[in-house]
C-alpha positions as a Markdown table, in Angstrom:
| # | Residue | x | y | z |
|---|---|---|---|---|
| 1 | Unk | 25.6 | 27.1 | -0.2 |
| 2 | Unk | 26.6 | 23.8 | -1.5 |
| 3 | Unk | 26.5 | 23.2 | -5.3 |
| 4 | Unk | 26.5 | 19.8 | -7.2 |
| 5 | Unk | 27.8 | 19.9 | -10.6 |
| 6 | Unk | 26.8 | 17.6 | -13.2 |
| 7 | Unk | 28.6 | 17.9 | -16.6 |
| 8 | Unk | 30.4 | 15.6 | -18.4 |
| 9 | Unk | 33.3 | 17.7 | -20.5 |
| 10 | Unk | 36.4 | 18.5 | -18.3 |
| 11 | Unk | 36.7 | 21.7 | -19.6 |
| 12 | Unk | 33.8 | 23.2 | -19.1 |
| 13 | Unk | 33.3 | 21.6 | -15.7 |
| 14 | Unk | 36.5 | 22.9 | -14.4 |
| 15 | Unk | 35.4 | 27.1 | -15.9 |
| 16 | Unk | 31.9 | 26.4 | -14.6 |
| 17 | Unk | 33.7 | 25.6 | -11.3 |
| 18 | Unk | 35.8 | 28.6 | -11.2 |
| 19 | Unk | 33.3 | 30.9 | -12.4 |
| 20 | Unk | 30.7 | 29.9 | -10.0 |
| 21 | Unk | 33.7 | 30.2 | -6.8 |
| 22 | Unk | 34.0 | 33.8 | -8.6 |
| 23 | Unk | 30.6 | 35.1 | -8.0 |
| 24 | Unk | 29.5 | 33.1 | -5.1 |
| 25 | Unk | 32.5 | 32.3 | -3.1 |
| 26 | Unk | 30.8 | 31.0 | -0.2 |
| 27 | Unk | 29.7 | 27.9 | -2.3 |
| 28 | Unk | 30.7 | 24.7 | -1.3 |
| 29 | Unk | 31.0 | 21.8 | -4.5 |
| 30 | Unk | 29.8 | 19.0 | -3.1 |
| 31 | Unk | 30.1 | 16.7 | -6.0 |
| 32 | Unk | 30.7 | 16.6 | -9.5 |
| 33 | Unk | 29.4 | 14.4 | -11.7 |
| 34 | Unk | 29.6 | 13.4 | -15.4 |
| 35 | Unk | 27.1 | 10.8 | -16.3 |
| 36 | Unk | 23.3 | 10.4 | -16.0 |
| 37 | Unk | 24.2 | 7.1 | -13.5 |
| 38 | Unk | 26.8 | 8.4 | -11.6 |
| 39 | Unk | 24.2 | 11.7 | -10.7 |
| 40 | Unk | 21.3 | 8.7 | -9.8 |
| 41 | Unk | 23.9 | 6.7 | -7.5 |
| 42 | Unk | 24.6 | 10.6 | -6.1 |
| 43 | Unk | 21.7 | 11.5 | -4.8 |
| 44 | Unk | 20.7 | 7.7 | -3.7 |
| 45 | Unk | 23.3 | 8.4 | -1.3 |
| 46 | Unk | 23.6 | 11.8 | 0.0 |
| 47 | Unk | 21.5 | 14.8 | 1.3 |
| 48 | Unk | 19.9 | 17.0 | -1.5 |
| 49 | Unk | 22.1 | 20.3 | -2.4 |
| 50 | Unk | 20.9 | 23.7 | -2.1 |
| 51 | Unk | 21.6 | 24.3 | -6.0 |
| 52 | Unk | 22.4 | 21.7 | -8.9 |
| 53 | Unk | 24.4 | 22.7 | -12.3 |
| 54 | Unk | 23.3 | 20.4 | -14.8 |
| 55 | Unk | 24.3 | 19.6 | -17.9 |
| 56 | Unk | 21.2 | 18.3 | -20.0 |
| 57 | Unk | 23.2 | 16.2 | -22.3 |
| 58 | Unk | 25.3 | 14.1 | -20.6 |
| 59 | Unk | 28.1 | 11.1 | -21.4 |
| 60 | Unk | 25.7 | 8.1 | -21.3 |
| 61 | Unk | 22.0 | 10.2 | -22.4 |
| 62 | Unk | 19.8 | 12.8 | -21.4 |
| 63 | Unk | 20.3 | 14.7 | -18.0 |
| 64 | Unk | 16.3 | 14.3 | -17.3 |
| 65 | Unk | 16.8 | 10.6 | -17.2 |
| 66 | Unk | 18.0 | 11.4 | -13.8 |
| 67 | Unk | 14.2 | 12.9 | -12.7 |
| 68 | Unk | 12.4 | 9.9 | -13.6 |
| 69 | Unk | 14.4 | 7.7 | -10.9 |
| 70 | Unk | 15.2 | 10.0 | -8.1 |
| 71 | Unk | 13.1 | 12.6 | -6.7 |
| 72 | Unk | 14.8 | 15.8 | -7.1 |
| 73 | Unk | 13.9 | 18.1 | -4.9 |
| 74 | Unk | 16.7 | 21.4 | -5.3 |
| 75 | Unk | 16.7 | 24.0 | -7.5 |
| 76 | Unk | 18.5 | 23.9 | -11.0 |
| 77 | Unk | 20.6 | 25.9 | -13.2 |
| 78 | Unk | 20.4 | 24.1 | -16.7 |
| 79 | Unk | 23.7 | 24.7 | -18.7 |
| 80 | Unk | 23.2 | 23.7 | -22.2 |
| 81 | Unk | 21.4 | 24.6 | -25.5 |
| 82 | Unk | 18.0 | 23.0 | -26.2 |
| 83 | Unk | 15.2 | 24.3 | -28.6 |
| 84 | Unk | 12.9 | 27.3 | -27.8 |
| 85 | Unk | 10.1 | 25.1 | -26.3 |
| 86 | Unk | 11.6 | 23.0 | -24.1 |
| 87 | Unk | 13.3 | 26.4 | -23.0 |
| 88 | Unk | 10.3 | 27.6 | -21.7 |
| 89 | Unk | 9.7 | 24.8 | -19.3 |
| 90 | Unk | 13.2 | 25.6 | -17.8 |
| 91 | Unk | 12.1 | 28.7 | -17.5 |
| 92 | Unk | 8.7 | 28.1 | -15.7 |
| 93 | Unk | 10.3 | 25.1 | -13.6 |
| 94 | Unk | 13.9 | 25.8 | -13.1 |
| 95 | Unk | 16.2 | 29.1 | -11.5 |
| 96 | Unk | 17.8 | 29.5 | -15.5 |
| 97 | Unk | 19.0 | 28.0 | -18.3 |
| 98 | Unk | 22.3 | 29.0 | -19.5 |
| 99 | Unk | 23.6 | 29.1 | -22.9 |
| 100 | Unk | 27.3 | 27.8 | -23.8 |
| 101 | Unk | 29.8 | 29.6 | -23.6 |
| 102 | Unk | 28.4 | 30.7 | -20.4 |
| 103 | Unk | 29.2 | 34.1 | -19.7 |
| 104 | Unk | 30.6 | 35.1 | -15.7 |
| 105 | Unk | 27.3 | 38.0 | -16.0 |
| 106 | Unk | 24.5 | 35.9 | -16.7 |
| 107 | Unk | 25.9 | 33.3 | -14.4 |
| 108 | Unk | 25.9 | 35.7 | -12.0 |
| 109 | Unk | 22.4 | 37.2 | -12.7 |
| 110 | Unk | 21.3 | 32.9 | -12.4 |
| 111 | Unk | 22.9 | 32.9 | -8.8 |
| 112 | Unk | 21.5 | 36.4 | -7.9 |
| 113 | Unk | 17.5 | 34.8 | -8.7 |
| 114 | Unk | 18.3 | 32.0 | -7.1 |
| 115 | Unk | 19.2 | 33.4 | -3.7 |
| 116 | Unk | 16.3 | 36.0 | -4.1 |
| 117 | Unk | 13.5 | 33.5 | -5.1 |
| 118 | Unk | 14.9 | 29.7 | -4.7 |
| 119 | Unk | 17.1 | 29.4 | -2.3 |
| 120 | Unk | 15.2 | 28.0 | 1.4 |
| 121 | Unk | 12.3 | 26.5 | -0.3 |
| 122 | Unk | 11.4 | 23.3 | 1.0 |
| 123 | Unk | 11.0 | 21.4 | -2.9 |
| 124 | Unk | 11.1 | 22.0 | -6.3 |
| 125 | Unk | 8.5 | 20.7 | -8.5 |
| 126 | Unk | 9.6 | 19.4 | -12.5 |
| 127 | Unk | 7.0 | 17.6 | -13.4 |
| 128 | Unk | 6.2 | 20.0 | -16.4 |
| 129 | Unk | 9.6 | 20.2 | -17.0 |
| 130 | Unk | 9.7 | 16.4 | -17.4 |
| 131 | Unk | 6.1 | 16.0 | -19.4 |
| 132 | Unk | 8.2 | 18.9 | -21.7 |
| 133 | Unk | 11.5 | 17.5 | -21.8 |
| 134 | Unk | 10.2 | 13.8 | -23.1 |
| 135 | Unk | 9.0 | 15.3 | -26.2 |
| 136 | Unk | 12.1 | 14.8 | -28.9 |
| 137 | Unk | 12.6 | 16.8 | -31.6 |
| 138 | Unk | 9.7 | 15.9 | -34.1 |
| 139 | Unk | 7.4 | 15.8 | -31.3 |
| 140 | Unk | 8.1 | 12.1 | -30.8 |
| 141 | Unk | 7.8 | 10.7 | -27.0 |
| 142 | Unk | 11.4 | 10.0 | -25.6 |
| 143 | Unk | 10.8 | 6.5 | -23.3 |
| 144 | Unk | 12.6 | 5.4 | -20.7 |
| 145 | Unk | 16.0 | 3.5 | -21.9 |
| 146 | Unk | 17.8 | 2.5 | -18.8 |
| 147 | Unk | 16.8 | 1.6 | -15.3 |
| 148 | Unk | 19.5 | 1.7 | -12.4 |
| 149 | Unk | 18.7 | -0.8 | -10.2 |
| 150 | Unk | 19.7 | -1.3 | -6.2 |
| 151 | Unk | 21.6 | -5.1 | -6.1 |
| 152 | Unk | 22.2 | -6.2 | -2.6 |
| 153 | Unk | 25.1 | -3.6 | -1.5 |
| 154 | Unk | 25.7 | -2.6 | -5.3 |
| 155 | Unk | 23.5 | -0.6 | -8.3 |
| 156 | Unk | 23.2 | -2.4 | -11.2 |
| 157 | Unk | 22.7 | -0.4 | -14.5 |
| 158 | Unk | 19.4 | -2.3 | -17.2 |
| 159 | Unk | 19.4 | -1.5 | -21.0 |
| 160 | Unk | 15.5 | -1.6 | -21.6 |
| 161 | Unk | 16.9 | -3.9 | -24.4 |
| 162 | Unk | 18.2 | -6.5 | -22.0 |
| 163 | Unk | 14.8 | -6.6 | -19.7 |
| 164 | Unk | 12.7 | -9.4 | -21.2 |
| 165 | Unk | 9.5 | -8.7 | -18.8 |
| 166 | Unk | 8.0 | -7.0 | -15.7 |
| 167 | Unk | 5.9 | -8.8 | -13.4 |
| 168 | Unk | 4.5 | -8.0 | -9.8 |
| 169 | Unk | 4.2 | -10.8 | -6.9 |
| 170 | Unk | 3.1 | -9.6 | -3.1 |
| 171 | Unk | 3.6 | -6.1 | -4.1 |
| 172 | Unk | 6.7 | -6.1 | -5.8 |
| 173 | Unk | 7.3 | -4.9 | -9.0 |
| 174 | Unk | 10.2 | -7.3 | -10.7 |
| 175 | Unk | 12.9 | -7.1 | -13.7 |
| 176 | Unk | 13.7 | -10.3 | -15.5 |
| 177 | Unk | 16.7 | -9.6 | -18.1 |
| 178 | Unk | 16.8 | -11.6 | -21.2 |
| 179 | Unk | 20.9 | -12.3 | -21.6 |
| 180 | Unk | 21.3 | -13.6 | -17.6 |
| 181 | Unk | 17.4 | -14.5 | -16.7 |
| 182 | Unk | 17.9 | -13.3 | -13.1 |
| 183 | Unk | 15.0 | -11.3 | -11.7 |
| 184 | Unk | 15.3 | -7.8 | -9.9 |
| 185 | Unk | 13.4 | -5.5 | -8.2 |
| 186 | Unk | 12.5 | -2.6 | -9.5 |
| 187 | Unk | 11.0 | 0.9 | -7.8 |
| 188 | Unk | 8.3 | 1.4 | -10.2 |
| 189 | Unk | 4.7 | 0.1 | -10.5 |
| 190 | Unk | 3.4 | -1.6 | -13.8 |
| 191 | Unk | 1.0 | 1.4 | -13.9 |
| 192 | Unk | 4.2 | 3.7 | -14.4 |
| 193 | Unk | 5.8 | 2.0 | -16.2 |
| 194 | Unk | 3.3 | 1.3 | -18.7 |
| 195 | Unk | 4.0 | 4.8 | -19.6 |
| 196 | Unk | 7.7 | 5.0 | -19.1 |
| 197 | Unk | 8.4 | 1.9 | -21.7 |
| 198 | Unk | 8.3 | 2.1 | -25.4 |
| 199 | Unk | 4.9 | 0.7 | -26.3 |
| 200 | Unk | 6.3 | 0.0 | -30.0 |
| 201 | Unk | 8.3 | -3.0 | -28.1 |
| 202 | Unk | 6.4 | -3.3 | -24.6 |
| 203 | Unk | 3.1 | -4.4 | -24.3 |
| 204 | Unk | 0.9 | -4.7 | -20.9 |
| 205 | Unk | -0.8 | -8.2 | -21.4 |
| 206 | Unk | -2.7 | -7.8 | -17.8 |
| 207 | Unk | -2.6 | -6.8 | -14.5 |
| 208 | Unk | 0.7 | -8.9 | -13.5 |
| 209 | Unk | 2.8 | -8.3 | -16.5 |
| 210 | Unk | 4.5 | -6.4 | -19.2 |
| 211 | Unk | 6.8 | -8.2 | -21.7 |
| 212 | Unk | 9.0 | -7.3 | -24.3 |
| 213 | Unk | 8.1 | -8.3 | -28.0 |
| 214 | Unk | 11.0 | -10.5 | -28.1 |
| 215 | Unk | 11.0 | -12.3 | -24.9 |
| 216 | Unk | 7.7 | -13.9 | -26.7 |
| 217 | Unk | 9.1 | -17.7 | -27.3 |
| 218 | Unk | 5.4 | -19.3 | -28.6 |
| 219 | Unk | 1.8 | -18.1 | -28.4 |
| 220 | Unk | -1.1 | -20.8 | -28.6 |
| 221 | Unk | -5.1 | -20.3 | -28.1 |
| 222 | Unk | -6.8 | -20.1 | -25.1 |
| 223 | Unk | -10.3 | -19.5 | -23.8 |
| 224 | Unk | -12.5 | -16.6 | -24.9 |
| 225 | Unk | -10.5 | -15.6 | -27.4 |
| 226 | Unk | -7.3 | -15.2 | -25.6 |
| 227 | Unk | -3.5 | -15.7 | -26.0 |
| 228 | Unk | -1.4 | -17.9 | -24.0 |
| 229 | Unk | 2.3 | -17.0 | -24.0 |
| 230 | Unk | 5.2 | -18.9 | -23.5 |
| 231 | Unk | 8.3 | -16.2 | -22.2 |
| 232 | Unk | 11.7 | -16.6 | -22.4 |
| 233 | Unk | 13.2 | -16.8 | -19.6 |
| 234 | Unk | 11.2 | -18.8 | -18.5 |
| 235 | Unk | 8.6 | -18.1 | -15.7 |
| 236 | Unk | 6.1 | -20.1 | -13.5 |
| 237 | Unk | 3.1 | -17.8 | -13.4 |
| 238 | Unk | 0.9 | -17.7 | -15.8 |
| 239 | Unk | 1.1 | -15.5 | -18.5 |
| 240 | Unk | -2.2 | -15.4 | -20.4 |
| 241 | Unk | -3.6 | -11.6 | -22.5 |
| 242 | Unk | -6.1 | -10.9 | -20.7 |
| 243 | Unk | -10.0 | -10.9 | -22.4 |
| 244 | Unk | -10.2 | -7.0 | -22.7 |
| 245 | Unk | -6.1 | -6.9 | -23.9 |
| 246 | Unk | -6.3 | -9.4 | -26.6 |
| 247 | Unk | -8.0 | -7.3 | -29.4 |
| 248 | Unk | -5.1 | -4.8 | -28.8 |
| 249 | Unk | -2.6 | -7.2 | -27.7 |
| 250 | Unk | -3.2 | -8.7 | -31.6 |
| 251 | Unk | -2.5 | -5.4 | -33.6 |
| 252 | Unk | 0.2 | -5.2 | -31.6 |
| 253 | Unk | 2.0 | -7.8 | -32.5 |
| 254 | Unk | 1.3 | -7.2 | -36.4 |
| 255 | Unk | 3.1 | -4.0 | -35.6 |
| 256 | Unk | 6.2 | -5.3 | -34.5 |
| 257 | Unk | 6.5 | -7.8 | -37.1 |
| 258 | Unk | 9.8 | -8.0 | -38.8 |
């Protein structure tokens, strides 16, 4: 049985560790992990595990940040404390959810229903774990803040803050960062990501391309109504709102005004 760990105190990754070797000692640790990009980079680059200890908050955000840009396809033991909602979608979509301190018996009991119901099937599914687990507390939608991005031989971590605009060309879906202006390609559609990014700060202006409020360096009219839009960076396509956008795109823009 190999196990990934993914939790980001020493402590408690070391007891998890030894506990888990003490009721299952055929596992195997296969990794262990202490950050949301480090678990991405993981599984970019090795064969899925049979069972995944995670951690939901981890070092550098949310553990569930990791679902939205791999596909996660082994079970999962959730090892935190989260509010009574969101622990119902671990129960409906995950093996367990255990409480810190974990205890060696319901660890145990966590192992035991994952061997009897789990363990061989060919994928999990946590899509209504994810549509749960990007409500924040308040009921406020939690948007997607950093996108790790594959860079010739290399990944390359993206605040959202940094990326100035998405555009696609010949089917490609490309990142342009505001502090270096470089462009790279990105895994996701604009349909997706129209509802990954925060709309308070992201707007879709048409088909091509999705900008950030403050990659917007001057406006001016243009036909029918619309808005013309000079970006910074800089890019050579054209970047107009289109005709059924504008009305929107217009209240919009009110709404981000300093």
């Amino acid at each position: 049985m190999k196990v990934l760990l993914i939790e980001d105190e020493n402590a408690a990754a070391r007891r998890l560790e030894k506990l888990l070797l003490e009721v299952a000692p055929e596992a195997e640790i296969v990794g262990r992990l202490d950050s949301v990009e480090a678990a991405i980079g993981w599984f970019q680059e090795h064969p899925q595990p049979d069972l995944i200890l995670l951690d939901i908050h981890l070092a550098d955000g949310a553990s569930f940040e990791i679902f939205q840009h791999v596909k996660v396809k082994s079970p999962v033991i959730f090892t935190t404390a989260y509010d009574e909602y969101a622990l119902k979608a671990f129960k409906v979509n995950a093996v367990d959810y255990l409480l810190k301190p974990i205890k060696v018996n319901e660890l145990t009991d966590a192992i035991d229903k994952f061997k009897r119901v789990f363990q061989g099937q060919a994928t999990a599914d946590y899509s209504g774990l994810l549509n749960t687990l990007r409500q924040q507390e308040g009921g406020q939608p939690q948007y997607l803040r950093r996108m790790l991005i594959r860079f010739s031989s290399s990944f390359r971590l993206v605040d959202m803050n940094d990326a100035a605009y998405f555009y696609t060309k010949d089917k490609i879906t490309f990142l342009v960062s505001r502090s270096s202006g470089k462009r790279y390609p990105v895994d996701y559609p604009l349909d997706r990501l129209e509802t990954l990014l925060d709309p308070a700060v992201f707007f879709r202006i048409n088909r091509q391309f999705i900008i950030h409020v403050q990659a917007i360096r001057e406006m001016h009219p243009y036909s029918k109504s619309r808005v013309k839009i000079d970006l910074e960076p800089a890019t050579d396509q054209e970047t107009v709102v289109s005709t059924e956008r504008s009305s929107e795109f217009k209240k919009w823009l009110v709404g981000n005004e300093e």
